[in-house]
RODOMAR-72623 format. One line per 4 residues: their letters; for each residue x, y, z of C-alpha. Coordinates in Angstrom, 3 decimals. Each point is the difference from the previous one (the first is absolute). Layout:
BEGIN
a	X:Y:Z | ...
# end
This chain:
BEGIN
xxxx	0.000:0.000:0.000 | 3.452:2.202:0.404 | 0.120:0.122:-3.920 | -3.740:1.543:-0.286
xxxx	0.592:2.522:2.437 | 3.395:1.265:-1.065 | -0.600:-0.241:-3.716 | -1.174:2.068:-2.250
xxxx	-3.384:-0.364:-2.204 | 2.095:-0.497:-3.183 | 1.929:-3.247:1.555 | -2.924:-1.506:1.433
xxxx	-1.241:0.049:-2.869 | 2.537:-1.242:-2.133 | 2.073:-2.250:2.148 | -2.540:-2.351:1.273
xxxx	-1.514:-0.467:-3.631 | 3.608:-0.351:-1.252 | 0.281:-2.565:2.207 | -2.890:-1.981:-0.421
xxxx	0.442:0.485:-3.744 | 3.325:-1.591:0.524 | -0.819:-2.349:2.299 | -3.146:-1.195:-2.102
xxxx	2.384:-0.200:-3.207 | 2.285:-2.198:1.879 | -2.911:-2.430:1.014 | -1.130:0.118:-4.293
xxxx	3.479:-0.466:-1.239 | 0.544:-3.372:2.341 | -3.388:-1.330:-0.624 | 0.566:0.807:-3.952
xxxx	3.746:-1.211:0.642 | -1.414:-3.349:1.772 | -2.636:-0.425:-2.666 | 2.562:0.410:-2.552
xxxx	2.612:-2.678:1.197 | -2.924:-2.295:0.497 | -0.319:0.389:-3.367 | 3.771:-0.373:-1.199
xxxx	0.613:-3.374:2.026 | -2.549:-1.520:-1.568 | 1.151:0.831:-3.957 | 3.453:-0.015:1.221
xxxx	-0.965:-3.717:1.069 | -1.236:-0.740:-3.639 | 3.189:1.750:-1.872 | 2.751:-1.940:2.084
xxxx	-1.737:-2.847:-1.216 | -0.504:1.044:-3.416 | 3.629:0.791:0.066 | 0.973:-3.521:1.281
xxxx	-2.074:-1.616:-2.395 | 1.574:1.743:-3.066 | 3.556:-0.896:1.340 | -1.134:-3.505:-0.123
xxxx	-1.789:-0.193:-3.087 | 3.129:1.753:-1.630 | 1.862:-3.291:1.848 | -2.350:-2.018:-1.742
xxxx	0.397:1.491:-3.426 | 4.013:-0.727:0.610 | -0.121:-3.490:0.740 | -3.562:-1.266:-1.324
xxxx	1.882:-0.620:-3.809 | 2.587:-1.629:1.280 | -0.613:-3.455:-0.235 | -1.669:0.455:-3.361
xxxx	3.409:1.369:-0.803 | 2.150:-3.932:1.268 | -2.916:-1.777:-1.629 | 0.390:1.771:-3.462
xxxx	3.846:0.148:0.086 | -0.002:-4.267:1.349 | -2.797:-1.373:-0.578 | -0.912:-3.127:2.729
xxxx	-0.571:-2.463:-2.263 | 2.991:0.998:-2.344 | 3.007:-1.558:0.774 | 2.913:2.706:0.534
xxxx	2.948:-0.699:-3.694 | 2.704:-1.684:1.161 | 2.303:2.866:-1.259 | -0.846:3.602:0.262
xxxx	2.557:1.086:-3.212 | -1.401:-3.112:-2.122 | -3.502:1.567:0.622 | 0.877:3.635:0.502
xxxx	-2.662:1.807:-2.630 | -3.188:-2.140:1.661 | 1.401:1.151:3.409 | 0.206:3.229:-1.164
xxxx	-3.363:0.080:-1.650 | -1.318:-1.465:3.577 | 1.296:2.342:2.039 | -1.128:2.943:-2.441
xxxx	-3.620:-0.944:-0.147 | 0.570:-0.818:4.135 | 0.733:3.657:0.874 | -2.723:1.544:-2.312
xxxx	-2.022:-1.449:1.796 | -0.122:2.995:3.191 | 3.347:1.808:-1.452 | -0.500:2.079:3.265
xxxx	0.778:-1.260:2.373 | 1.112:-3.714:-1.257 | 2.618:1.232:-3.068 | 2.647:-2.371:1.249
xxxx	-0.555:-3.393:-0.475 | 3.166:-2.790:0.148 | 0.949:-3.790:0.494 | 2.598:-1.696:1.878
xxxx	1.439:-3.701:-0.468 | 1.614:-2.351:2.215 | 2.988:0.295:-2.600 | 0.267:3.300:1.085
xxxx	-1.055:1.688:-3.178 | -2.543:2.832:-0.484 | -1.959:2.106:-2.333 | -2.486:2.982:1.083
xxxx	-1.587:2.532:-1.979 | -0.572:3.824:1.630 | -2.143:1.934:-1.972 | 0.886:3.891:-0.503
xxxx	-2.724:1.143:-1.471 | -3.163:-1.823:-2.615 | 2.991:-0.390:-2.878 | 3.355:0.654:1.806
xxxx	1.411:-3.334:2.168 | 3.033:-1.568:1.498 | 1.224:-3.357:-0.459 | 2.019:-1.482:3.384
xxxx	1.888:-3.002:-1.016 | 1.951:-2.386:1.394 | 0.696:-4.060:-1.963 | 2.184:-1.290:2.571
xxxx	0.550:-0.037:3.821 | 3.384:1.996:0.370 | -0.275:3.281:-1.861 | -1.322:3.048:0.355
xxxx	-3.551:0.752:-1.889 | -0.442:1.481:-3.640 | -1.752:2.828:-0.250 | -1.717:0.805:-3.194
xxxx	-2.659:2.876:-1.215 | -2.189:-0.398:-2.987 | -3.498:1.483:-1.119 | -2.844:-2.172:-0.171
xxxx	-1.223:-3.591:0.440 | 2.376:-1.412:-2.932 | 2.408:2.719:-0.147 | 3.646:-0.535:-0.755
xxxx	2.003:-0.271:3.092 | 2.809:2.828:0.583 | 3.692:-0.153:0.830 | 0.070:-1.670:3.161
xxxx	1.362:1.705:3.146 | 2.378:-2.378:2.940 | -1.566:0.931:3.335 | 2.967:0.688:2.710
xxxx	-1.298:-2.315:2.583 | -0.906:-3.466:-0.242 | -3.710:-0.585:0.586 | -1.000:-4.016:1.614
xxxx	-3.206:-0.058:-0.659 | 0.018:-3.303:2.522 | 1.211:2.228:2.664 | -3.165:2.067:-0.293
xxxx	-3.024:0.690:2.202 | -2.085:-0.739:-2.694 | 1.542:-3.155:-1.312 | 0.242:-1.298:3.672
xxxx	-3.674:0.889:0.936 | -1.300:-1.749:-2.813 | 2.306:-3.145:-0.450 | -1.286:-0.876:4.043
xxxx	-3.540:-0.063:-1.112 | -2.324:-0.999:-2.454 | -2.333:2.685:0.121 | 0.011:3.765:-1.222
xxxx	1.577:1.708:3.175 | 1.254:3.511:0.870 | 3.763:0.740:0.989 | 0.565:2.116:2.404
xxxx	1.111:3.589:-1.108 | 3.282:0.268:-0.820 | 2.932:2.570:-1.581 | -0.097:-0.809:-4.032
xxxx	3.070:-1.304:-1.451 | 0.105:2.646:-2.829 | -2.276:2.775:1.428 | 1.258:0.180:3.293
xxxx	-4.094:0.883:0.951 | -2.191:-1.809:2.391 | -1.766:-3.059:-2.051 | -2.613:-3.100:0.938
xxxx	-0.297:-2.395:-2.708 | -2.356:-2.681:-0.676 | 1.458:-2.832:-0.740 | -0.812:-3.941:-1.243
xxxx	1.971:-3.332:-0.193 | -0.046:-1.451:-3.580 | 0.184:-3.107:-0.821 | 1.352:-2.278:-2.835
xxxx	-1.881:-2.639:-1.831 | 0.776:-2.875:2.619 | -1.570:2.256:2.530 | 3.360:1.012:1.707
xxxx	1.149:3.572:1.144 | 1.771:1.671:-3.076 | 0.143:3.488:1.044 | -2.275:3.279:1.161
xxxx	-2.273:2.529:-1.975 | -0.007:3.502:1.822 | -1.223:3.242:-0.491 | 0.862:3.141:2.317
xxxx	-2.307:2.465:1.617 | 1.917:3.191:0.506 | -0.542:1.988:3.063 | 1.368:3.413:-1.511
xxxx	-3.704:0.132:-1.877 | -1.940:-0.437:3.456 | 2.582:2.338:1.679 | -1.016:2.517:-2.692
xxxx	-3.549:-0.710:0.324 | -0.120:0.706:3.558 | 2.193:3.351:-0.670 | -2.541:0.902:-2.496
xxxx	-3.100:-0.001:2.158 | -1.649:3.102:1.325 | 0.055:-0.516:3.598 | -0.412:2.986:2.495
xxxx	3.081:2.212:0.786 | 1.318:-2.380:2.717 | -1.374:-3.811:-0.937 | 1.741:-2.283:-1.088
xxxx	-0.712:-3.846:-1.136 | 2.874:-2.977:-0.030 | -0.339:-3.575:-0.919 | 1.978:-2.052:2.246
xxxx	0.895:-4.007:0.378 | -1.196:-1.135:3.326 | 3.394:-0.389:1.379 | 0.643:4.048:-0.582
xxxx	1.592:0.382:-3.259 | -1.729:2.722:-2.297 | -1.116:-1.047:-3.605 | -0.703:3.422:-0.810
xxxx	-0.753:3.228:1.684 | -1.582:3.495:-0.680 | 3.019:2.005:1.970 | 3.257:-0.522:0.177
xxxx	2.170:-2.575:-1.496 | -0.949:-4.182:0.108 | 3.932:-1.172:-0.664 | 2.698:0.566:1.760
xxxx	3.673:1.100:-1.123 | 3.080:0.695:1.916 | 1.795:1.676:-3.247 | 1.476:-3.249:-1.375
xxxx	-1.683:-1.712:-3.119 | -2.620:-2.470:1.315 | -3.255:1.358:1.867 | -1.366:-2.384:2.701
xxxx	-3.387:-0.346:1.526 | -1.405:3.043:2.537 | -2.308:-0.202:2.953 | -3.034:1.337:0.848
xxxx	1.734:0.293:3.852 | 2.874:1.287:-1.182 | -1.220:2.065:-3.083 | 1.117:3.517:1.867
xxxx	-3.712:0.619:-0.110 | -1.639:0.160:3.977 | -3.471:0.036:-2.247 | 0.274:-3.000:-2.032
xxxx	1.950:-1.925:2.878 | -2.994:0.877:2.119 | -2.507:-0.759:-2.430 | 1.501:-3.915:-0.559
xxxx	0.090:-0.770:3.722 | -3.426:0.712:0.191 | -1.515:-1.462:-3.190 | 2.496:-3.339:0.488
xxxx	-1.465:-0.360:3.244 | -3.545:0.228:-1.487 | 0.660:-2.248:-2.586 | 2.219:-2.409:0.886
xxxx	-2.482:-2.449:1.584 | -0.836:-3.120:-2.183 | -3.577:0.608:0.563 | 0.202:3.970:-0.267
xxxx	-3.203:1.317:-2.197 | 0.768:-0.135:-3.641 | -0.994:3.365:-2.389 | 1.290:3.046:0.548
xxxx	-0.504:2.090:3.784 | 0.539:3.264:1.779 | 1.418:1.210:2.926 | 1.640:2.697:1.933
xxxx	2.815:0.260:2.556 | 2.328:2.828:1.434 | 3.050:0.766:-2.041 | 3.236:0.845:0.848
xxxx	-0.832:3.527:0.453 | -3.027:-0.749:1.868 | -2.439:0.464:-2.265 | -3.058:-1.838:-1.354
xxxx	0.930:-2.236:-3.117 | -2.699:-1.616:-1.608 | 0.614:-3.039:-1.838 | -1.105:-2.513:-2.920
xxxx	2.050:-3.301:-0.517 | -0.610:-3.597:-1.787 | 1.895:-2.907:-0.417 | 0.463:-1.491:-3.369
xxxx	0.212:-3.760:-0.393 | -0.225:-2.320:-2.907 | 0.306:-3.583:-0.918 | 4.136:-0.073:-0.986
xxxx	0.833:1.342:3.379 | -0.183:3.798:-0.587 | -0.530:1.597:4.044 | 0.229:3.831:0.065
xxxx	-1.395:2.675:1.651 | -1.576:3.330:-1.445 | -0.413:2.861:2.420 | -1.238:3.732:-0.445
xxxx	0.754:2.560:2.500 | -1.389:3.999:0.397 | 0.476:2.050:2.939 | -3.419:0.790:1.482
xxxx	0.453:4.009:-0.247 | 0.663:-0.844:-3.677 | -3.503:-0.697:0.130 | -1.400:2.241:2.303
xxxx	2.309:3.132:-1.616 | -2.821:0.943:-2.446 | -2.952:-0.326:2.803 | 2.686:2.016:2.661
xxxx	0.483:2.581:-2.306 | -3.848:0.652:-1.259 | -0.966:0.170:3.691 | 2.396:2.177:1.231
xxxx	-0.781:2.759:-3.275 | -4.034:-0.819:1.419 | 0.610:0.832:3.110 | 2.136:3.590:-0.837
xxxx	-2.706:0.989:-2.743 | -2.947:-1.132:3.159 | 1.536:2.775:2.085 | 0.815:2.593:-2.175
xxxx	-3.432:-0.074:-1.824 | -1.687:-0.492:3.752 | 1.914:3.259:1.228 | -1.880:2.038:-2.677
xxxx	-3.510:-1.740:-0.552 | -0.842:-2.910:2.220 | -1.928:-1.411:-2.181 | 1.702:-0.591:-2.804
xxxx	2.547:-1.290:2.123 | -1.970:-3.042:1.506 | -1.816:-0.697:-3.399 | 3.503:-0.534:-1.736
xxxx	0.984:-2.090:2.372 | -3.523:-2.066:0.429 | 0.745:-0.434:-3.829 | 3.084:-1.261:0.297
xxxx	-0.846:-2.266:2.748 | -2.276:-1.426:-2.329 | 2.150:-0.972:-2.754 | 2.021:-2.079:2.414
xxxx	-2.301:-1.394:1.781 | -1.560:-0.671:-3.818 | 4.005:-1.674:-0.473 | 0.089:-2.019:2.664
xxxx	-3.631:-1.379:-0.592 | 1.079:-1.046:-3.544 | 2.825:-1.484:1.323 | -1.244:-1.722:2.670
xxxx	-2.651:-1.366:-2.634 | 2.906:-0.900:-2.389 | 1.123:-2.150:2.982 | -2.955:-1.954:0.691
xxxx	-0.517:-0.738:-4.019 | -2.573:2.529:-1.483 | 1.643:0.742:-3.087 | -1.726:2.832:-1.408
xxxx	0.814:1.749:3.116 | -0.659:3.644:-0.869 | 3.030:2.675:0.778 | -0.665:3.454:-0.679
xxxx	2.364:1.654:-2.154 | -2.016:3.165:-0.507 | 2.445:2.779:1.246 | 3.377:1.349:-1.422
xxxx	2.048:0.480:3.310 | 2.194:-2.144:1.546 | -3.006:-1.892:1.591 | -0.965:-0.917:-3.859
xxxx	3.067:-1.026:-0.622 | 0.412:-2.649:2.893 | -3.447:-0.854:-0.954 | 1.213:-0.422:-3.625
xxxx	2.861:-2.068:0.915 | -2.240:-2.260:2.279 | -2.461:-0.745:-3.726 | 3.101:-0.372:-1.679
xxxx	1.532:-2.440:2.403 | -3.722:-1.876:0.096 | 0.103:-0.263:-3.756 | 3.563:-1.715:0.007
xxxx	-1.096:-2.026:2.520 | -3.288:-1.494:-1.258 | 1.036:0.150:-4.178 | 2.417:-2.229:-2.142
xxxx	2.485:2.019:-1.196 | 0.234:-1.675:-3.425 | -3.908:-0.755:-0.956 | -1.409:2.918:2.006
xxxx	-2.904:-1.677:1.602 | -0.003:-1.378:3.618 | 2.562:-2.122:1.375 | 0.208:-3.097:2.110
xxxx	-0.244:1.969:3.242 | -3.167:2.046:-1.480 | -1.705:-3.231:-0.501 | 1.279:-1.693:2.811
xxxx	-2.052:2.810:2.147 | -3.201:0.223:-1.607 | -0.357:-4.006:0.578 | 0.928:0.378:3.212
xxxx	-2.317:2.996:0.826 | -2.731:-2.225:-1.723 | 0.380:-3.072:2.017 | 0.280:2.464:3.433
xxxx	-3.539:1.700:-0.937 | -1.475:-3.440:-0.654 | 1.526:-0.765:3.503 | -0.937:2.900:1.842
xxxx	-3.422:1.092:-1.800 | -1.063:-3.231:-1.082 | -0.212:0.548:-3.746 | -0.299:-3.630:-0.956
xxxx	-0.145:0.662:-4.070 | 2.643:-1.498:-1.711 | 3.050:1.523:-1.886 | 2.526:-1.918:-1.952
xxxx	3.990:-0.209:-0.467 | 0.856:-0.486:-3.755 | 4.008:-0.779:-0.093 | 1.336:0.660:-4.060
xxxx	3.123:-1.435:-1.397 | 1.241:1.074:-3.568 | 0.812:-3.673:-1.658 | 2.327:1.172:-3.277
xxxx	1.023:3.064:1.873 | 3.636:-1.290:-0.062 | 0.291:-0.376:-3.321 | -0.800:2.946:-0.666
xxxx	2.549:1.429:2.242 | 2.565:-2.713:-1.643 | -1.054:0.937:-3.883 | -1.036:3.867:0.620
xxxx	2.545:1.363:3.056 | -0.674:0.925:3.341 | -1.238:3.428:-1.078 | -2.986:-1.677:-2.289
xxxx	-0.786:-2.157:3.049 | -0.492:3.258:2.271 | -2.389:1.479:-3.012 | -2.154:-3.175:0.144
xxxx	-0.516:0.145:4.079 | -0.621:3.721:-0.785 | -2.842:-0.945:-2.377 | -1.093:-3.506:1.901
xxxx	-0.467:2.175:2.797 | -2.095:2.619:-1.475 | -2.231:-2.750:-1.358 | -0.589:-1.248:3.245
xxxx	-1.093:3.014:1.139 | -2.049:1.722:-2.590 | -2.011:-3.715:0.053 | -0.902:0.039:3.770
xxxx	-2.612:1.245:1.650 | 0.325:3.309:2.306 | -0.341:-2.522:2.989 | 3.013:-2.009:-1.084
xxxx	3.724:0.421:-0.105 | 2.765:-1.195:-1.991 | 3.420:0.256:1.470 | 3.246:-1.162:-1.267
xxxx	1.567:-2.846:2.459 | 3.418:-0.370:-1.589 | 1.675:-0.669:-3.060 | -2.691:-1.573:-2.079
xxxx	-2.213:-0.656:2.301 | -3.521:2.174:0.985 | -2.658:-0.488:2.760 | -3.534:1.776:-1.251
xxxx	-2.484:-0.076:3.137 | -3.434:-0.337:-0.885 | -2.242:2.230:2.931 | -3.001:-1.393:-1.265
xxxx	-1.166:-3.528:-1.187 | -2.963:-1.668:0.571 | 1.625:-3.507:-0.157 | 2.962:-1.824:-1.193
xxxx	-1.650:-0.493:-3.979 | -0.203:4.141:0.149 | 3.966:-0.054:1.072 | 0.382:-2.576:-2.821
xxxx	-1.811:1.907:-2.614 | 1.930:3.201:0.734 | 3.186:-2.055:-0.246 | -1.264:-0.748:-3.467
xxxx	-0.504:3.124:-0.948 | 3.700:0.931:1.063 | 1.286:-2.881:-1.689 | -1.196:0.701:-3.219
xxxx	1.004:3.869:0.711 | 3.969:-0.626:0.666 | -0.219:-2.910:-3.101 | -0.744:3.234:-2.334
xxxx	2.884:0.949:-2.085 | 2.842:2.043:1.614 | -0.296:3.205:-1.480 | 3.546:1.018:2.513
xxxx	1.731:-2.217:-3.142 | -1.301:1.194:-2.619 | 3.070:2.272:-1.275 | 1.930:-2.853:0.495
xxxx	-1.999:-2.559:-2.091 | 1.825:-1.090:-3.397 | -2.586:-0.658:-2.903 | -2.877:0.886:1.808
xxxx	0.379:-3.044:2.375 | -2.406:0.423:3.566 | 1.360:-1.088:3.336 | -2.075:-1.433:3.121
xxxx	0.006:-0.854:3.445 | -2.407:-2.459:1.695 | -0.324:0.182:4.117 | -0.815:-2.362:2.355
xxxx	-1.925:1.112:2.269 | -1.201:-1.719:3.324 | -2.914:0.541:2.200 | -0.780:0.073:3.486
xxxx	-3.027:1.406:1.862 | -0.448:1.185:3.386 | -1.345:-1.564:2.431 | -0.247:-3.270:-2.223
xxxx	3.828:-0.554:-0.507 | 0.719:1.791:3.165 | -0.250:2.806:2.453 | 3.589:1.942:0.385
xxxx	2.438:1.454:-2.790 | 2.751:-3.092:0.132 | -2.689:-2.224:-0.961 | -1.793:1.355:-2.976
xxxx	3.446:1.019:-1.322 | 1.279:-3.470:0.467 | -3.175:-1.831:-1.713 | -0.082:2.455:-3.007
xxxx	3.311:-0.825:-0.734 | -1.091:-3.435:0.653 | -2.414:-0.035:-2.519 | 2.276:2.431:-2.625
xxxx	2.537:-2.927:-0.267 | -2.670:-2.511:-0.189 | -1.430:1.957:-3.019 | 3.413:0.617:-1.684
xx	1.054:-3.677:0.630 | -2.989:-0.990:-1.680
# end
């Protein structure tokens, strides 16, 4: 009561209002800031994933060719010659067609005997190659460039060193078993880069081990991969073997080299980098458990700096032993930086518009209140599956723009990136919203899971290129969609595969019927090939498709996937 009775009329009536102005700009700008990072951990959430998931399919593009690439170059029914220079031009011819095959990553492909001798093929560039030679088991290898499948060999160049093939990795890995199996990575012999080859024993007409087919994987293309994505201004992604030793990383380097000649392996714990060290302790821990969850996962732990890092990671397994582990990591005021700053400029224009008309004042910020409590609805309904989840992008400040980037980041999350309509994850949602609501609200009408596989599709990628393959899942896809109903969805699953989800059927003849329909729409001439056709010739693909309806075939998401598949290989066996 001392202020009231010293002060003057001016400061009463300006201080206190200042004050409260302040004070109820404060209280705006943390519910707005709380409403905002709400918002952000949720699509932050979705984009480390999205991010993990592109590392790994660009894994899967790498090594997904490869044993296409040993079966072309030796195939398993064709004994191996018994001398590489008697039969050097159908070796050569082999090993061309082998590494055309996915010329990046798999241009090297190469053989090994138990004599010691060797011939490999890298490919430069679609004309330009290099011959690697070697006809007996004590000198060093030939090297010999030449243009084209049948072009005449060069002067040949001596290497300096002499190259065993028998003392190998590769050769090693695959003479001890008789399956397609992975080496681990290792320093190449003429490269001196990281490499993991695939690798297979091959065997001579009496069935007895007469050498190995390899072909390498190069880590400097997933190292540059990772450098290439646009990750915030302090994340960072790795891919690491299990025991520590990076494959490839965003930052920094993934060899080491003391100044000499040879590079040796490095380690995530002893990278130089507190971050990535950090990151692999926690992620190994996470994942190193035999029955850890498979698919990719978040988290977030306190970095070496004591902040927030949040976290995606997977671990990547297949069949011929490869075991490593894909991690994403972005400081959590990376995230927050664009929600920090908006709510701090809210909070100065709140009290400077308040100090001259109240009104204005609270309506601006009531507005802007809105739009993030708008944000974090849509994101918080992104989360739980709906889709169509509407975001407002309907203003041009800053506030538009995170609202912009949120859309944008939904889009990429929920569309294919080569056929433009909905992807896996899309589809994957709206089935599983479907079978909730039946769940939850007892909407017992059935819906069906149609699961499409392209049968001649690799041909066409074999005759036609891998760029005419994209321009026929381009145009398969549109047909899906511009022949469904606005209840149903198409979505592309992966590679050639597509899942359409039929909202409404009355039974499982109106499922078949529609599958009809679709099947005679995708048998339709490919109009994508047309400028490619010679002589007017037309070009085709049939689909299998399989069926399963809900609740008939089952009642969760792993089911009805499982028995439409089920049925599409049933229908393309037959």
């Amino acid at each position: 009561m001392n202020f009231y009775s010293h002060a003057s009329l001016r400061q009463m009536l300006i201080i206190p209002y200042v004050v409260l102005v302040v004070l109820a700009a404060t209280i705006i700008g943390m519910l707005s800031y709380n409403a905002g990072r709400d918002a952000v951990d949720t699509l932050s959430d979705h984009v480390l994933r999205e991010t993990v998931n592109r590392i790994s399919q660009a894994v899967d593009k790498h090594i997904s060719g490869s044993e296409a690439v040993l079966e072309t170059a030796f195939p398993t029914d064709i004994p191996p010659p018994s001398s590489i220079k008697d039969d050097l031009d159908a070796l050569r011819t082999r090993l061309w067609l082998a590494t055309s095959i996915h010329r990046n990553p798999n241009n090297y492909a190469y053989y090994g005997n138990r004599d010691g001798h060797f011939i490999g093929l890298w490919r430069f560039s679609e004309t330009e190659a290099e011959l690697r030679l070697r006809t007996d088991g004590v000198s060093p290898r030939s090297i010999y460039h030449y243009s084209r499948i049948h072009g005449e060999l060069g002067i040949p160049e001596q290497e300096m060193r002499i190259f065993e093939p028998r003392k190998r990795p590769w050769y090693k890995a695959g003479h001890e078993t008789t399956k397609q199996t992975w080496t681990s990575i290792y320093i190449d012999f003429k490269t001196l880069q990281l490499v993991s080859t695939r690798a297979r024993r091959v065997n001579n007409a009496a069935g007895e081990f007469e050498g190995v087919v390899a072909t390498d994987l190069s880590m400097q293309l997933l190292n540059q991969f990772l450098k290439d994505l646009k990750l915030s201004p302090n994340g960072f992604a790795f891919i690491v073997e299990p025991d520590g030793n990076l494959v490839a990383t965003s930052r920094g380097p993934h060899l080491h080299n003391d100044g000499g000649e040879d590079n040796s392996r490095l380690n995530a714990m002893v990278s130089g980098d507190p971050w990535i060290a950090t990151t692999y302790t926690v992620v190994k821990e996470l994942t190193e458990h035999g029955d850890a969850p498979t698919g990719t996962r978040t988290s977030s732990f306190t970095g070496p700096n004591g902040d927030v890092i949040q976290a995606g990671y997977a671990r990547l397994r297949d069949a011929a032993g490869l075991d490593w582990i894909v991690a994403v990591a972005v400081p959590r005021n990376d995230f927050m930086q664009k929600v920090t700053e908006n709510v701090r400029q809210t909070v100065i224009m709140a009290i400077i518009a308040c100090l001259f008309i109240a009104l204005i004042g609270f309506v601006t910020l009531n507005v802007i209140s809105k739009r993030l409590r708008q944000l974090s609805t849509a994101a918080r309904e992104i989360g739980e599956g709906v889709l169509d989840a509407k975001i407002p992008v309907d203003r041009n400040d800053e506030i538009g723009e995170l609202a912009k980037s949120f859309a944008t980041m939904q889009k990429h999350l929920l569309t294919d990136r080569l056929t433009g309509i909905p992807n896996r994850e899309a589809v994957v949602r709206r089935i599983e919203d479907r079978i909730i609501r039946q769940r939850r609200r007892g909407d017992s009408h059935p819906f069906a899971v149609l699961f499409v596989d392209l049968n001649e599709f690799k041909q066409i990628n074999d005759r036609f290129g891998h760029d005419a393959g994209d321009r026929v899942l381009k145009e398969i896809g549109q047909r899906l969609t511009k022949n469904l109903r606005e209840s149903d969805l198409a979505a592309r699953y992966g590679g050639d595969e597509f899942i359409v989800f039929l909202g409404e059927v009355e039974n499982r003849n109106d499922a078949i019927a529609l599958r009809e329909e679709l099947e005679r729409v995708l048998a339709t001439p490919l109009q994508s090939l047309v400028n490619i056709a010679v002589d007017g010739a037309t070009f085709t693909v049939s689909a299998s498709i399989g069926i399963a309806l809900c609740p008939e075939d089952g009642l969760d998401l792993e089911t009805l996937l499982k028995r439409s598949d089920e049925d599409m290989y049933l229908r393309k066996q037959a």
